[in-house]
mmCIF file of the protein (N, C-alpha, C, O) and its ligand, coordinates in Angstrom:
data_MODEL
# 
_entry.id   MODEL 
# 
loop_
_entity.id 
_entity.type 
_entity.pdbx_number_of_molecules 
1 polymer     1 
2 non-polymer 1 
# 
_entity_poly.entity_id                      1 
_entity_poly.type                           'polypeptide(L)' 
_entity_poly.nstd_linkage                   no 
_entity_poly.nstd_monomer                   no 
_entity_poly.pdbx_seq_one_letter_code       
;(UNK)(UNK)(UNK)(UNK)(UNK)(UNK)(UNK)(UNK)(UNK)(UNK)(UNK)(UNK)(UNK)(UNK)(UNK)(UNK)
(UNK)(UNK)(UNK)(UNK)(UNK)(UNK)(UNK)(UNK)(UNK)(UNK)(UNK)(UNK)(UNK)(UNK)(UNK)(UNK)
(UNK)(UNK)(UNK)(UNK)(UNK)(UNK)(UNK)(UNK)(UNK)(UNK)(UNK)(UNK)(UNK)(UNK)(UNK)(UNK)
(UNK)(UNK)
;
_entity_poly.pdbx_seq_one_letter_code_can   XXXXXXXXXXXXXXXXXXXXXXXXXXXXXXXXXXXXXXXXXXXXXXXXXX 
_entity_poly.pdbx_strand_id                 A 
# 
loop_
_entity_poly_seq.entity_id 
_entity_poly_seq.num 
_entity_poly_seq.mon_id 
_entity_poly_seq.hetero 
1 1  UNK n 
1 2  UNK n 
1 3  UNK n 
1 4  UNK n 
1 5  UNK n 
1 6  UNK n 
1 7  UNK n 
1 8  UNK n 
1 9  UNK n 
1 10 UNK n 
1 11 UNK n 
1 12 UNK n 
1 13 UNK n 
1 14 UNK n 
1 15 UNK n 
1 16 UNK n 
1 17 UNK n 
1 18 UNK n 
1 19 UNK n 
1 20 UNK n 
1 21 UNK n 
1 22 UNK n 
1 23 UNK n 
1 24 UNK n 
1 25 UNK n 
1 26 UNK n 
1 27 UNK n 
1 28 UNK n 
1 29 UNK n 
1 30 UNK n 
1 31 UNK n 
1 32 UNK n 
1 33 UNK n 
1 34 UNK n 
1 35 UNK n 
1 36 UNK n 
1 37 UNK n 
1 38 UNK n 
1 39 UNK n 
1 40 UNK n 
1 41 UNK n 
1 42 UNK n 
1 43 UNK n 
1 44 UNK n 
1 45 UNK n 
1 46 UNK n 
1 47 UNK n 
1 48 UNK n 
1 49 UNK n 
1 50 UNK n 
# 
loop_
_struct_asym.id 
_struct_asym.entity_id 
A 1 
B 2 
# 
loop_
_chem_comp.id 
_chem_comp.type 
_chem_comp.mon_nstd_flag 
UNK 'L-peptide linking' . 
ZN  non-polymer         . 
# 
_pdbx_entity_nonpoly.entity_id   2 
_pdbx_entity_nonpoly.name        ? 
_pdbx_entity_nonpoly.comp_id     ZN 
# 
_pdbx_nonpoly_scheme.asym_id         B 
_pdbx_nonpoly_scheme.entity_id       2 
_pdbx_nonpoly_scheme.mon_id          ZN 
_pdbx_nonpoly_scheme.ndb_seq_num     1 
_pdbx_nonpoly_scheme.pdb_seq_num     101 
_pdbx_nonpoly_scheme.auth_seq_num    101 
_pdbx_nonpoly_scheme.pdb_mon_id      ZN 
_pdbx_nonpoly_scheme.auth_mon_id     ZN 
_pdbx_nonpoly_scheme.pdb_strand_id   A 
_pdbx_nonpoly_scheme.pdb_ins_code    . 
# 
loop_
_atom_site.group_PDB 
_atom_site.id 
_atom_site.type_symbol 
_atom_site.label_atom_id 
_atom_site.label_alt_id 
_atom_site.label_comp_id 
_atom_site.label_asym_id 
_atom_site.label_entity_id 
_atom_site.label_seq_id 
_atom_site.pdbx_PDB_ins_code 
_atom_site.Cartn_x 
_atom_site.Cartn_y 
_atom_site.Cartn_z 
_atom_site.occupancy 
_atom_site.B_iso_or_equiv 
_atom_site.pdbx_formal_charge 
_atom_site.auth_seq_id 
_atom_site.auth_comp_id 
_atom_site.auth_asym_id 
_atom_site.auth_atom_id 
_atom_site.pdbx_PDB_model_num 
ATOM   1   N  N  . UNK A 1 1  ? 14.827 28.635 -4.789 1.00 0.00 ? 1   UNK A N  1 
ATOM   2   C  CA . UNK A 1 1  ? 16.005 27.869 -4.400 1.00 0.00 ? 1   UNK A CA 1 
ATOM   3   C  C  . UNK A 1 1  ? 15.589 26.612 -3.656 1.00 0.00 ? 1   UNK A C  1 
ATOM   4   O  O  . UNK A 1 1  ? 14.905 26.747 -2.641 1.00 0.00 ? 1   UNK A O  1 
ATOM   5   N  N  . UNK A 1 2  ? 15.966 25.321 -4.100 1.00 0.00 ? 2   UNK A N  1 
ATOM   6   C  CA . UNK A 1 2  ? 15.639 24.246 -3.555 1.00 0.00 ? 2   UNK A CA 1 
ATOM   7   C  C  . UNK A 1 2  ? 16.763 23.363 -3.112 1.00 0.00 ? 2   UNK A C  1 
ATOM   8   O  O  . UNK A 1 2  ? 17.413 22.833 -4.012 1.00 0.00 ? 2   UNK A O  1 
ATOM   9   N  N  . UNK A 1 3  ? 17.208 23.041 -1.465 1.00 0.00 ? 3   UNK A N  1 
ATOM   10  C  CA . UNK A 1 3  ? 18.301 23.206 -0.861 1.00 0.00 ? 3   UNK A CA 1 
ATOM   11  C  C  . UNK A 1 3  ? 18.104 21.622 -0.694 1.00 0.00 ? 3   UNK A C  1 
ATOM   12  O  O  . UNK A 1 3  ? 16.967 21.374 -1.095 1.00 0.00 ? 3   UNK A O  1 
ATOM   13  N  N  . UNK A 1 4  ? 18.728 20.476 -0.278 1.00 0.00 ? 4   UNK A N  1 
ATOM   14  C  CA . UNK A 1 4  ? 18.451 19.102 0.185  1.00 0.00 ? 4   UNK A CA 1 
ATOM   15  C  C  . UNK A 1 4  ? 19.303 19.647 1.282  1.00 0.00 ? 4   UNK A C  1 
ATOM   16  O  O  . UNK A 1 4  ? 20.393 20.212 1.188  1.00 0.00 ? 4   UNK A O  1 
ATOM   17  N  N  . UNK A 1 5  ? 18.448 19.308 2.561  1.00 0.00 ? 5   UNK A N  1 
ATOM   18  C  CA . UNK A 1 5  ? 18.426 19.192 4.039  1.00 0.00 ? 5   UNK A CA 1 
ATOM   19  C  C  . UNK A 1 5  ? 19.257 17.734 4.407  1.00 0.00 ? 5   UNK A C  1 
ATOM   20  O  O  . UNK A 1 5  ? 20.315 17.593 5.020  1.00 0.00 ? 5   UNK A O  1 
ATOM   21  N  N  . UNK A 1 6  ? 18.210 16.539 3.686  1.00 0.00 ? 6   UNK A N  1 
ATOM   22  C  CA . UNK A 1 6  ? 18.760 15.082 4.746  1.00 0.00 ? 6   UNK A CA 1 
ATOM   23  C  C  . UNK A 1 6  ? 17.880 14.469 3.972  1.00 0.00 ? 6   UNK A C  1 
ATOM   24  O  O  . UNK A 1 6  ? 17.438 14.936 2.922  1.00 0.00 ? 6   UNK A O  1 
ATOM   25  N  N  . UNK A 1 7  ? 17.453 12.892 4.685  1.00 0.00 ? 7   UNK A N  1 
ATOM   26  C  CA . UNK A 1 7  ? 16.426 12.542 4.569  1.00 0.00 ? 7   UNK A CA 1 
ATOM   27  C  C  . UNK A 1 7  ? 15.907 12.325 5.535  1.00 0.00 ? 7   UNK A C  1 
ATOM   28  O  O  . UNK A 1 7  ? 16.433 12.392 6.646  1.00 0.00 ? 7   UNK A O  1 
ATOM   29  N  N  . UNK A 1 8  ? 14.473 11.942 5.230  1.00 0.00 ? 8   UNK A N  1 
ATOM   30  C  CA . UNK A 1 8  ? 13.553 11.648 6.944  1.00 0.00 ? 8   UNK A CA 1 
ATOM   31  C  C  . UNK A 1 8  ? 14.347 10.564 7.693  1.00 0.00 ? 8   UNK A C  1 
ATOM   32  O  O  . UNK A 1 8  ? 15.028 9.975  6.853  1.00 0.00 ? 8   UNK A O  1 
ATOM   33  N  N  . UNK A 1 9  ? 14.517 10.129 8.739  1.00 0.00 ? 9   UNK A N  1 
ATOM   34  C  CA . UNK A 1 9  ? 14.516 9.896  9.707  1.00 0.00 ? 9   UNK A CA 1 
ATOM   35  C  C  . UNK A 1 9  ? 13.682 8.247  9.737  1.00 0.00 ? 9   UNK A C  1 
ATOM   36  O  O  . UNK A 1 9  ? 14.168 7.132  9.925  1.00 0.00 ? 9   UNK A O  1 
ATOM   37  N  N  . UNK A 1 10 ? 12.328 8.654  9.478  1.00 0.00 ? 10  UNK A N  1 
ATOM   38  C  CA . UNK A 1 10 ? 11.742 7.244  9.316  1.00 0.00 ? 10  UNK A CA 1 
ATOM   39  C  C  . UNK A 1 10 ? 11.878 6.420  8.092  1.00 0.00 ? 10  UNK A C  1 
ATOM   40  O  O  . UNK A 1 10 ? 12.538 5.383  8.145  1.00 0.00 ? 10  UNK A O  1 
ATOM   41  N  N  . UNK A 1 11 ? 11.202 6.869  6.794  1.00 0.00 ? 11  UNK A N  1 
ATOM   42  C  CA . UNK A 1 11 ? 10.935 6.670  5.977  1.00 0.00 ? 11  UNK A CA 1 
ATOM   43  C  C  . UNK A 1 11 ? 12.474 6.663  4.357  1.00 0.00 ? 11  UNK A C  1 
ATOM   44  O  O  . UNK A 1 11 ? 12.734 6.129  3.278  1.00 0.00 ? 11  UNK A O  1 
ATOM   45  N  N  . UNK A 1 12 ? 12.885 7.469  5.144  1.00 0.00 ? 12  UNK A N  1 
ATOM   46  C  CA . UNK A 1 12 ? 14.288 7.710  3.902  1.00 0.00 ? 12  UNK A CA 1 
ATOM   47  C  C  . UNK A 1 12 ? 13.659 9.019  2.823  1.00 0.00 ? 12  UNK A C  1 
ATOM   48  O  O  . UNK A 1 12 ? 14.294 9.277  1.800  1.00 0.00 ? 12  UNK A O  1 
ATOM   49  N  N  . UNK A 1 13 ? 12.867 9.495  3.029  1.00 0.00 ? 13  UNK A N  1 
ATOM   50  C  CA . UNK A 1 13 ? 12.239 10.134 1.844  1.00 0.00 ? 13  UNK A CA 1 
ATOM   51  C  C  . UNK A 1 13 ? 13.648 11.779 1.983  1.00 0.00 ? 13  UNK A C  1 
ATOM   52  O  O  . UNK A 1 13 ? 14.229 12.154 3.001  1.00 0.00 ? 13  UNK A O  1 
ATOM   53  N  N  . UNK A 1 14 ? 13.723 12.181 0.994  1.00 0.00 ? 14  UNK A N  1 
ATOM   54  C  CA . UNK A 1 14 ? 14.685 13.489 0.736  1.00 0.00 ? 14  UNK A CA 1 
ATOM   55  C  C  . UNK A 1 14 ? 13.885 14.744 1.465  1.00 0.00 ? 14  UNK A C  1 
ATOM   56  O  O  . UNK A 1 14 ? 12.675 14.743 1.690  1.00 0.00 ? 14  UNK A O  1 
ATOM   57  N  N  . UNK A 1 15 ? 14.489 15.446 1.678  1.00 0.00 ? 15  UNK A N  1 
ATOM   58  C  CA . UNK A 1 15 ? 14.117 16.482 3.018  1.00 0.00 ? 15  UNK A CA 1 
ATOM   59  C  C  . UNK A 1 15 ? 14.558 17.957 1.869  1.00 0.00 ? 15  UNK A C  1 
ATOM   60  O  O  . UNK A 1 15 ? 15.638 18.159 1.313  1.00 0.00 ? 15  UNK A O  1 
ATOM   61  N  N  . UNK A 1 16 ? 13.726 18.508 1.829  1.00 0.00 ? 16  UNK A N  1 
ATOM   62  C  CA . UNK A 1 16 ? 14.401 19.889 0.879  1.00 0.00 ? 16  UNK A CA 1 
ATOM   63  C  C  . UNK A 1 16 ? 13.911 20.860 1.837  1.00 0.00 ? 16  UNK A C  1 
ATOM   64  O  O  . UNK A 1 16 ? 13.024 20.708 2.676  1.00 0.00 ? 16  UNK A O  1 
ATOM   65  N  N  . UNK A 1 17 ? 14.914 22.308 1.485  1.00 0.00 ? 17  UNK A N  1 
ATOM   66  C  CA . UNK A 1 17 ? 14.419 23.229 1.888  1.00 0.00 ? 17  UNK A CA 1 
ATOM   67  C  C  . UNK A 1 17 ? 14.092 24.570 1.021  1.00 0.00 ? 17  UNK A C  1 
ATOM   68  O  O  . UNK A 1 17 ? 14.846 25.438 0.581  1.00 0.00 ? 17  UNK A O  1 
ATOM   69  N  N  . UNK A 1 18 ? 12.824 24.424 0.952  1.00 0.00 ? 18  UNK A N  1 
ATOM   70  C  CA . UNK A 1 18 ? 12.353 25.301 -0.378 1.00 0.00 ? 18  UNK A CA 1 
ATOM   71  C  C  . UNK A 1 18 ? 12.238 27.343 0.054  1.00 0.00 ? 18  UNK A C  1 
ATOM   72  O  O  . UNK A 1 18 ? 11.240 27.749 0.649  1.00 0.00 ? 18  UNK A O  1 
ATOM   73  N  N  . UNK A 1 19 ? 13.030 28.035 -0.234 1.00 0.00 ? 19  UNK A N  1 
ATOM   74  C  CA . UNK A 1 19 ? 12.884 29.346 -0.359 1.00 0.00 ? 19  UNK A CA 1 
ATOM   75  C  C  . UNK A 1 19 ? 13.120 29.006 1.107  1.00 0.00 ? 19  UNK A C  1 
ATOM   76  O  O  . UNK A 1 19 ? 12.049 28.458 1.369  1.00 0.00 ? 19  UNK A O  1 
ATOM   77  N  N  . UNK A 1 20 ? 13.691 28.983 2.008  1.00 0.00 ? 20  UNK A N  1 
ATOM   78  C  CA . UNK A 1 20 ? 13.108 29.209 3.657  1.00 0.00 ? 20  UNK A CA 1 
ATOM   79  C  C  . UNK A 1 20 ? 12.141 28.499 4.270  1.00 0.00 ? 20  UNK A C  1 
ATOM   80  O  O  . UNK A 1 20 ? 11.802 28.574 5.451  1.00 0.00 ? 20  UNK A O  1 
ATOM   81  N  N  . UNK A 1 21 ? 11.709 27.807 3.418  1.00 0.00 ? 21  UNK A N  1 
ATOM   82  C  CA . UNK A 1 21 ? 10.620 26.711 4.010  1.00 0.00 ? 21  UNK A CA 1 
ATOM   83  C  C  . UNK A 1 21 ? 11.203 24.873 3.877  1.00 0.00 ? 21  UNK A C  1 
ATOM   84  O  O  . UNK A 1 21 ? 11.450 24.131 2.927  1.00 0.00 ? 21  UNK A O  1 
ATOM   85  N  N  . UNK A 1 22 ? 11.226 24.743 5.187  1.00 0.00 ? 22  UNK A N  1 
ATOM   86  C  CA . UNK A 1 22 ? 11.554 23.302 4.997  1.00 0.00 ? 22  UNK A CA 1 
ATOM   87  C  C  . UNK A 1 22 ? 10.338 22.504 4.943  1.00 0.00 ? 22  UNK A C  1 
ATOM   88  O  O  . UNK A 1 22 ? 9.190  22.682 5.348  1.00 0.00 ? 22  UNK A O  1 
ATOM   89  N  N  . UNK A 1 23 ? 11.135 21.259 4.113  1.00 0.00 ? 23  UNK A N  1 
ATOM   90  C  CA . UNK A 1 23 ? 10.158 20.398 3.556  1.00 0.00 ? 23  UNK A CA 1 
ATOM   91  C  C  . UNK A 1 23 ? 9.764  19.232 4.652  1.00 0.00 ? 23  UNK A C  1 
ATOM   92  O  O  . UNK A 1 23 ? 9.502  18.059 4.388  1.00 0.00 ? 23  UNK A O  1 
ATOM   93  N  N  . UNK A 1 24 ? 9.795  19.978 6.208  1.00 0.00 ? 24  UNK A N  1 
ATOM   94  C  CA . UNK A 1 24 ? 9.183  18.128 7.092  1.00 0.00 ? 24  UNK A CA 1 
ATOM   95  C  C  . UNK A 1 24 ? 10.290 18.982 8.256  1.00 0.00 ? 24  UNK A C  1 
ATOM   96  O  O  . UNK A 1 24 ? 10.720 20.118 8.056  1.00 0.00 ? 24  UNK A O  1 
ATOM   97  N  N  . UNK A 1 25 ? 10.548 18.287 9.256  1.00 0.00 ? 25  UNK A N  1 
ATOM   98  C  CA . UNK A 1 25 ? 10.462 18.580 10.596 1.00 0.00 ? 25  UNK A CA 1 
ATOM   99  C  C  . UNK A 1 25 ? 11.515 18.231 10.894 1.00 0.00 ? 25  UNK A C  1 
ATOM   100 O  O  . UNK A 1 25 ? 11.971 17.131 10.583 1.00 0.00 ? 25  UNK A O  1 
ATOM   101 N  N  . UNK A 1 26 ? 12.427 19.543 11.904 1.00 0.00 ? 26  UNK A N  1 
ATOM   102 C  CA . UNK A 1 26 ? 13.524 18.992 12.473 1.00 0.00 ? 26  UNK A CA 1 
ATOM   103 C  C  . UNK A 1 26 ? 13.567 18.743 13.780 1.00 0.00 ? 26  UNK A C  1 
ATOM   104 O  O  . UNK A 1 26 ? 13.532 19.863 14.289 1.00 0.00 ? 26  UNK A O  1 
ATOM   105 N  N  . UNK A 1 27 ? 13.651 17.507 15.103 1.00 0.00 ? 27  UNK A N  1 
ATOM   106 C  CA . UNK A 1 27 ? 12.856 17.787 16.100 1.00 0.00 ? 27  UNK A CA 1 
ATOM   107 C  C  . UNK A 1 27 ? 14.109 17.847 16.570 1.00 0.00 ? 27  UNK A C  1 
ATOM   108 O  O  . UNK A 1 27 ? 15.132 17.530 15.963 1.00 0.00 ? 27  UNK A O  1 
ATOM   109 N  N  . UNK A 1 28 ? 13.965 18.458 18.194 1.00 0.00 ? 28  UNK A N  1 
ATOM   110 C  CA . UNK A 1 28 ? 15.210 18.493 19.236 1.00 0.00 ? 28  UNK A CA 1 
ATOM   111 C  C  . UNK A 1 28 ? 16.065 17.752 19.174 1.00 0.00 ? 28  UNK A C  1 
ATOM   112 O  O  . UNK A 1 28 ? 17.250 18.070 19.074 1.00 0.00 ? 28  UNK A O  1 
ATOM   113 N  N  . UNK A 1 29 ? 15.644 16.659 19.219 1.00 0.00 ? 29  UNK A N  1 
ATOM   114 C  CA . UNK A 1 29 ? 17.208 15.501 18.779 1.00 0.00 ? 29  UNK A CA 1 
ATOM   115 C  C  . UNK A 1 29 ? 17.827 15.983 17.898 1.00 0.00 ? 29  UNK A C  1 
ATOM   116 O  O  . UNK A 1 29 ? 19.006 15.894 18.241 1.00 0.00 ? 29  UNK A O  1 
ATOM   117 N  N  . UNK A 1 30 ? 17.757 16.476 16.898 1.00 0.00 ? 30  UNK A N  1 
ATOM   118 C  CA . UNK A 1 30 ? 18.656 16.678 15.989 1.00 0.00 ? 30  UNK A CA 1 
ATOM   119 C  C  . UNK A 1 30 ? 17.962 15.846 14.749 1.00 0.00 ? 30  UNK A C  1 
ATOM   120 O  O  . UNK A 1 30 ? 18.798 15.242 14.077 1.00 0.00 ? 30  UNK A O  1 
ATOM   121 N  N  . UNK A 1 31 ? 16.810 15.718 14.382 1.00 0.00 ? 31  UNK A N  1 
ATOM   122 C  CA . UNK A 1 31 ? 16.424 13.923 13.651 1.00 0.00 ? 31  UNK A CA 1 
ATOM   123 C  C  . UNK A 1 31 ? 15.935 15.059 12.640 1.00 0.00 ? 31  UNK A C  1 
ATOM   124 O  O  . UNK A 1 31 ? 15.768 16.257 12.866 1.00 0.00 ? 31  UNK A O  1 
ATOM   125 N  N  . UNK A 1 32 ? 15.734 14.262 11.339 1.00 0.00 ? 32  UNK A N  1 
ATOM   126 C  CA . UNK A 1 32 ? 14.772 15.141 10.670 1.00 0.00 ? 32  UNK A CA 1 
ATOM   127 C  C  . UNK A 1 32 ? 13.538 14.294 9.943  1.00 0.00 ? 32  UNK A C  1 
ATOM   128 O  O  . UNK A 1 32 ? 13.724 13.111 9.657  1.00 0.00 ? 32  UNK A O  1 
ATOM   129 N  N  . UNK A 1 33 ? 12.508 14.824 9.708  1.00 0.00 ? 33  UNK A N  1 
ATOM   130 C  CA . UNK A 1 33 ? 11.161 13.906 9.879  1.00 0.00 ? 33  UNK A CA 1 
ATOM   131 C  C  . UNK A 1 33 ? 10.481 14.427 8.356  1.00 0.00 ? 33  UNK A C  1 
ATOM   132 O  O  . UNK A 1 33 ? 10.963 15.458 7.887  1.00 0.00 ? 33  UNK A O  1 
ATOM   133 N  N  . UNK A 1 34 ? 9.611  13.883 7.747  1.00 0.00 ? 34  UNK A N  1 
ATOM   134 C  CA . UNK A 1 34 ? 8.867  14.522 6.890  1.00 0.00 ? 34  UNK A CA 1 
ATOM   135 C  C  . UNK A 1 34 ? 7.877  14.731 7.690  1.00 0.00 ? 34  UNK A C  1 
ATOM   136 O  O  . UNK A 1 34 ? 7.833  14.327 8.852  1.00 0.00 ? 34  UNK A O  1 
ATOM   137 N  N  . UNK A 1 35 ? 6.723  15.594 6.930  1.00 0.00 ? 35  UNK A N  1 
ATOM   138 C  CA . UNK A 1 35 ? 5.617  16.194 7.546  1.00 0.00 ? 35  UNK A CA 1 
ATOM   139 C  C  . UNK A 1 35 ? 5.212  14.624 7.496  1.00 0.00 ? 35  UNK A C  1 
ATOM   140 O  O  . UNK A 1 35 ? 6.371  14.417 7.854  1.00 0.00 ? 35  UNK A O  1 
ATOM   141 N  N  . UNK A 1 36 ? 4.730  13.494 7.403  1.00 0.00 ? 36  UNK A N  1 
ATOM   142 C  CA . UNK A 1 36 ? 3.793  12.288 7.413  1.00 0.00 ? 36  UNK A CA 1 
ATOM   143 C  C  . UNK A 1 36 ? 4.101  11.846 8.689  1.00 0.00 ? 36  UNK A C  1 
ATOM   144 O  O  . UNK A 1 36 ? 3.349  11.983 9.654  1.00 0.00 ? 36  UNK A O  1 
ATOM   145 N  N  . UNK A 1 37 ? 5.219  11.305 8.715  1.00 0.00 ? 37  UNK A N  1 
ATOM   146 C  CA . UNK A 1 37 ? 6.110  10.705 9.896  1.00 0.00 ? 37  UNK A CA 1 
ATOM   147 C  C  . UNK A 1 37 ? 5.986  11.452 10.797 1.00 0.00 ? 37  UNK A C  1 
ATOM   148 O  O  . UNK A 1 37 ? 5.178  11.016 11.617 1.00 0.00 ? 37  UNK A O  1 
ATOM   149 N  N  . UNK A 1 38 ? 6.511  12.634 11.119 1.00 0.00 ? 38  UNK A N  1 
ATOM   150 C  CA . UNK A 1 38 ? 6.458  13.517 11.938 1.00 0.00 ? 38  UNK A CA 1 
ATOM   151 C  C  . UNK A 1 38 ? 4.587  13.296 12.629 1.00 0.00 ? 38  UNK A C  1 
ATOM   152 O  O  . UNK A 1 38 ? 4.124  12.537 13.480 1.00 0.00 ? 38  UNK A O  1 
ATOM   153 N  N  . UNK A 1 39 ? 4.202  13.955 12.092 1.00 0.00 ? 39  UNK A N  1 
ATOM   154 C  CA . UNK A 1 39 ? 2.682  14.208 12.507 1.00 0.00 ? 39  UNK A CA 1 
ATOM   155 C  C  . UNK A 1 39 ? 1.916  12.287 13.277 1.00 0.00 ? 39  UNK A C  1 
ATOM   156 O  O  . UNK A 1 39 ? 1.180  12.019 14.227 1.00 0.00 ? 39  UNK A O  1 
ATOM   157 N  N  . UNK A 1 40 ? 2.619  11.435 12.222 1.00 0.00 ? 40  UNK A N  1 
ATOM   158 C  CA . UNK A 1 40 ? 2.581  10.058 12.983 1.00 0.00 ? 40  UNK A CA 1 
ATOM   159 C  C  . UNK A 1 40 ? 3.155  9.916  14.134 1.00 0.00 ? 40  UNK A C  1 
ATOM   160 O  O  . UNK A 1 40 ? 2.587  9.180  14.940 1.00 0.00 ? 40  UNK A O  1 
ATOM   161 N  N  . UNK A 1 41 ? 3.952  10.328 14.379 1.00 0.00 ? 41  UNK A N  1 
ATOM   162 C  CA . UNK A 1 41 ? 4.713  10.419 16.084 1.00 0.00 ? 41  UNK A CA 1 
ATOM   163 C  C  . UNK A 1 41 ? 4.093  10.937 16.889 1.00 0.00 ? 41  UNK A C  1 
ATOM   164 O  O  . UNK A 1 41 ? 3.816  10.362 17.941 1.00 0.00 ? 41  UNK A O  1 
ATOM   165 N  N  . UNK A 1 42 ? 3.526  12.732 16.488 1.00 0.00 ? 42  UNK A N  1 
ATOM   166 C  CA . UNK A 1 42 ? 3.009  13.432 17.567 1.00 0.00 ? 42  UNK A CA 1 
ATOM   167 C  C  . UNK A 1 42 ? 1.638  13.441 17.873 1.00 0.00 ? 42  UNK A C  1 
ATOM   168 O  O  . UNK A 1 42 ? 1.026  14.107 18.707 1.00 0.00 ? 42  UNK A O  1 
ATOM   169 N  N  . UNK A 1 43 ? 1.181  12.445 16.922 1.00 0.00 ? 43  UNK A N  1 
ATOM   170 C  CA . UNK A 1 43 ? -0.482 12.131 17.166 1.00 0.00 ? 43  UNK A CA 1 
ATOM   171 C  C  . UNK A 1 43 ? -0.906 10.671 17.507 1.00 0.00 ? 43  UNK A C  1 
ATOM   172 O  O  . UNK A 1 43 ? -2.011 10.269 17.143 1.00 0.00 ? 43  UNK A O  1 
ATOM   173 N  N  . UNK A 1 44 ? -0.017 9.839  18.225 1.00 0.00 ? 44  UNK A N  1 
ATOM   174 C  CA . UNK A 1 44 ? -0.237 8.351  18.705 1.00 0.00 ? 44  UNK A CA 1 
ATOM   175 C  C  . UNK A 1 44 ? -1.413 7.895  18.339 1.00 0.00 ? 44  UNK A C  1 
ATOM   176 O  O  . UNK A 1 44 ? -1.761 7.053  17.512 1.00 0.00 ? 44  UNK A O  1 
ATOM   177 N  N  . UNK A 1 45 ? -2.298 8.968  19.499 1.00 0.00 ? 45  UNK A N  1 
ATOM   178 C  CA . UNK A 1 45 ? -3.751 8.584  19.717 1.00 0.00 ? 45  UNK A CA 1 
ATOM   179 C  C  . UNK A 1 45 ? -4.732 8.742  18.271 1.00 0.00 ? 45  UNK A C  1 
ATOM   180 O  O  . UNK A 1 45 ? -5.695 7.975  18.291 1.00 0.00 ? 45  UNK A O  1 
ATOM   181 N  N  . UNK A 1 46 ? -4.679 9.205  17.611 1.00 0.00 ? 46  UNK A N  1 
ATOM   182 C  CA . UNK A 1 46 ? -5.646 9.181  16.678 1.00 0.00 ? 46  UNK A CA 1 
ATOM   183 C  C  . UNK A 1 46 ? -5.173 8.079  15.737 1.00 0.00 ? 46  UNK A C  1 
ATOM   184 O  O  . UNK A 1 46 ? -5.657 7.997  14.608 1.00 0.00 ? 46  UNK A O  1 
ATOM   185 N  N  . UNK A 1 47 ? -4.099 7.100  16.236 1.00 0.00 ? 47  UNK A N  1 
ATOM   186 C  CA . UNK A 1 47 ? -3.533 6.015  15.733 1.00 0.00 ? 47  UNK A CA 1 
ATOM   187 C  C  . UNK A 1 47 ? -3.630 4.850  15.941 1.00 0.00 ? 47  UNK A C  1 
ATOM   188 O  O  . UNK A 1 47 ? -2.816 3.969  15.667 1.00 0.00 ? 47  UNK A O  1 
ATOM   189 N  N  . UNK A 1 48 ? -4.949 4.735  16.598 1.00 0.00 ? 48  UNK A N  1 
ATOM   190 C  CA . UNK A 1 48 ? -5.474 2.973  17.612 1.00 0.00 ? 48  UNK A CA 1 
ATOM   191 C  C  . UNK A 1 48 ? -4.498 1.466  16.956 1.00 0.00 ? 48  UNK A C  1 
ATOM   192 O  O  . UNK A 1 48 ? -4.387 1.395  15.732 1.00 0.00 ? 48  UNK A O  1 
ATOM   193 N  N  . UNK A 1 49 ? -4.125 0.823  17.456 1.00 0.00 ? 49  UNK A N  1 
ATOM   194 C  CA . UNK A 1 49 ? -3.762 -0.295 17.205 1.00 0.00 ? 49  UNK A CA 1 
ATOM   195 C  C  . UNK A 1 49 ? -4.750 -0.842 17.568 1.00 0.00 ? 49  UNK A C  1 
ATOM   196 O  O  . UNK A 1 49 ? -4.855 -1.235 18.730 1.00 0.00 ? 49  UNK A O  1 
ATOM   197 N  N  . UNK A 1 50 ? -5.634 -0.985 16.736 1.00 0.00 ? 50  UNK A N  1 
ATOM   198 C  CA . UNK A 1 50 ? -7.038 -1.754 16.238 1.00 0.00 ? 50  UNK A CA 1 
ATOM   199 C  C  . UNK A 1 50 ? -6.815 -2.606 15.205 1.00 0.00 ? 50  UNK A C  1 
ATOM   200 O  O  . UNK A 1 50 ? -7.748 -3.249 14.723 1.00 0.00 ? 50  UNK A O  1 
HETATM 201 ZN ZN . ZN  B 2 .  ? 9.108  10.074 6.530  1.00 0.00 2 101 ZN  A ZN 1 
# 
C-alpha cells in the first residue's frame, strides 16, 4: 500500500507512506522533510560553507 503523506517541506518532492514506512521525516513542527533535506538540517556541520 502506497499512501501520499505531503510533500517535503524543502524541496517539494512527494512524501509516501509505504506499508507503515514513511518515505522522509515528520519533525515536531508539524513539517514534513524527505530523508535528503531532513538529514541536511540535522547535520549542519558536516556541511562547511567552504
Ligand atoms: Zn526534500
Amino acid at each position: 500500500m502506497k499512501e501520499l503523506v505531503g510533500c517535503c517541506s524543502n524541496c517539494k518532492k512527494e512524501i509516501y507512506c509505504l506499508d507503515g514506512f514513511l518515505n522522509g521525516v515528520h519533525t515536531d513542527a508539524k513539517e514534513l522533510y524527505c530523508f535528503d533535506c531532513y538529514e541536511r538540517q540535522e547535520k549542519p556541520e558536516k556541511n562547511p560553507q567552504s
